[in-house]
C-alpha positions as CSV (number, residue, x, y, z in Angstrom):
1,X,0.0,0.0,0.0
2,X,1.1,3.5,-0.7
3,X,0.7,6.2,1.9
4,X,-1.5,8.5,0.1
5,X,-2.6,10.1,3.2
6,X,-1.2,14.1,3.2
7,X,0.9,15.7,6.4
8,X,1.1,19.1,6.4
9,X,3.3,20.6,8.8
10,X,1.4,24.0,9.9
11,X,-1.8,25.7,9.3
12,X,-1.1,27.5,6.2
13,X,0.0,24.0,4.0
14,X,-3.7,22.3,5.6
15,X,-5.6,25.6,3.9
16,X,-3.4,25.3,0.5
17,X,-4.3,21.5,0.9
18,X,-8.3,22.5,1.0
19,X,-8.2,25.3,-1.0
20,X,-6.8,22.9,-3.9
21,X,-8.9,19.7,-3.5
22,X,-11.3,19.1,-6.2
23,X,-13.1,16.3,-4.1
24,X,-13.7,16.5,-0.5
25,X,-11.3,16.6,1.8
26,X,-11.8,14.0,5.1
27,X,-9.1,15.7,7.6
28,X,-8.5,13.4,10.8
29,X,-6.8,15.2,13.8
30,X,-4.8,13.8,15.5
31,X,-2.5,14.6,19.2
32,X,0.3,13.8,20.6
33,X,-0.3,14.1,24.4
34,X,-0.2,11.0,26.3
35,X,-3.9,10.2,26.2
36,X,-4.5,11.2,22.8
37,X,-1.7,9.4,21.4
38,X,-2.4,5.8,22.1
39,X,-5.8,6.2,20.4
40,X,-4.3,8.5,17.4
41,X,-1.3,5.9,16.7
42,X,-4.5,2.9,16.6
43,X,-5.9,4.9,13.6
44,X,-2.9,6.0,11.8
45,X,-2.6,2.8,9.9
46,X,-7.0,2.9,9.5
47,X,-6.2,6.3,8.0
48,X,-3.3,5.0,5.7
49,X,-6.0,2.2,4.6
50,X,-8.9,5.1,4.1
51,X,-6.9,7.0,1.6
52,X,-6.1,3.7,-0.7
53,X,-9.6,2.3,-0.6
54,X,-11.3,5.6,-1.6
55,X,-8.5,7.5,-3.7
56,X,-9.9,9.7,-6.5
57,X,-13.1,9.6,-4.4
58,X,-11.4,11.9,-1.5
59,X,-8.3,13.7,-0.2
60,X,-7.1,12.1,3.5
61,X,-5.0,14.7,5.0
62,X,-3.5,14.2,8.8
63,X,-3.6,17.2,11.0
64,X,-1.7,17.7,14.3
65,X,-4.1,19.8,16.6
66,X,-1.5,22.1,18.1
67,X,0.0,22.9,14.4
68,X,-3.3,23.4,13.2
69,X,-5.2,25.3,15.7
70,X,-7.4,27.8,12.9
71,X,-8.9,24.5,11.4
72,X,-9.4,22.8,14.8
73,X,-11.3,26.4,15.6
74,X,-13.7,25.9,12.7
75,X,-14.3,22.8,12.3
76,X,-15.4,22.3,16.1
77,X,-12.7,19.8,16.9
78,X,-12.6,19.2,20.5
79,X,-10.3,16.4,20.9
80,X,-8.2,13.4,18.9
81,X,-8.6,11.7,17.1
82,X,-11.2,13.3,15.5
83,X,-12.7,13.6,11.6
84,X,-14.2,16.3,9.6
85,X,-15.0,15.2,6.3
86,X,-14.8,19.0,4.3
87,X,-16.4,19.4,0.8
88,X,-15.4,23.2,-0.5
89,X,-14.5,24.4,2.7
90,X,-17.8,23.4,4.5
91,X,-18.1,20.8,6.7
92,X,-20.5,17.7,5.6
93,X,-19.6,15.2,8.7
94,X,-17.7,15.1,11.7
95,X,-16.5,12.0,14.0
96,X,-14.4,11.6,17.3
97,X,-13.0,9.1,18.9
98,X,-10.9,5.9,17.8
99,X,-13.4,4.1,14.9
100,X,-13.0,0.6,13.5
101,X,-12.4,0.4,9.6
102,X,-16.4,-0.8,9.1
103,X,-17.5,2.2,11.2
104,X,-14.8,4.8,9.1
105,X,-16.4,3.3,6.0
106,X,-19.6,3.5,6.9
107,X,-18.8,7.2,7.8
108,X,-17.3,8.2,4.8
109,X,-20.1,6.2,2.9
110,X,-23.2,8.0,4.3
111,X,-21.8,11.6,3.8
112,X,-19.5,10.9,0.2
């Protein structure tokens, strides 16, 4: 599998990210503090599976929360790991907590 999922390293590379997708977006947020981290590091590899099964169909990008505190503002993220599936900007769904694959697909299929 190819790691398809996107990494942007500060705010201003997540917007240029969105503002260039021409199919919607699903951001998952992720933290690095000690009880965020066990749960984000269980859904890195879920993530990495997301972006193979539905690529052309969606952008997966991977957002640290303390690098990308504008989205996490505006998208109403309260905690990791956390999803916002964004279609021009706007979010369409959001998530939080760890998920299994079924209940990421099942997700992604009810709001894609």
């Amino acid at each position: 599998m190819t790691n398809r999922v996107q990494r942007p390293h500060e705010e201003a590379e997540f917007e240029f990210i969105l503002a260039r997708a021409d199919v919607p977006v699903l951001a998952y947020f992720y933290g690095v503090w000690p009880k965020a981290a066990a749960a984000c590091k269980e859904m890195d590899a879920l993530v990495r599976e997301v972006a193979d099964v539905y690529q052309g169909r969606l952008i997966v990008v991977r957002a640290d929360i303390a690098r990308c505190p504008g989205p996490v503002r505006r998208y109403g993220v309260t905690g990791a790991p956390s999803f916002v599936l964004i279609d021009r900007g706007e979010a369409r769904a959001a998530g939080s907590g760890p998920m299994s694959m079924t209940a990421l697909q099942e997700f992604l299929d009810a709001h894609l």
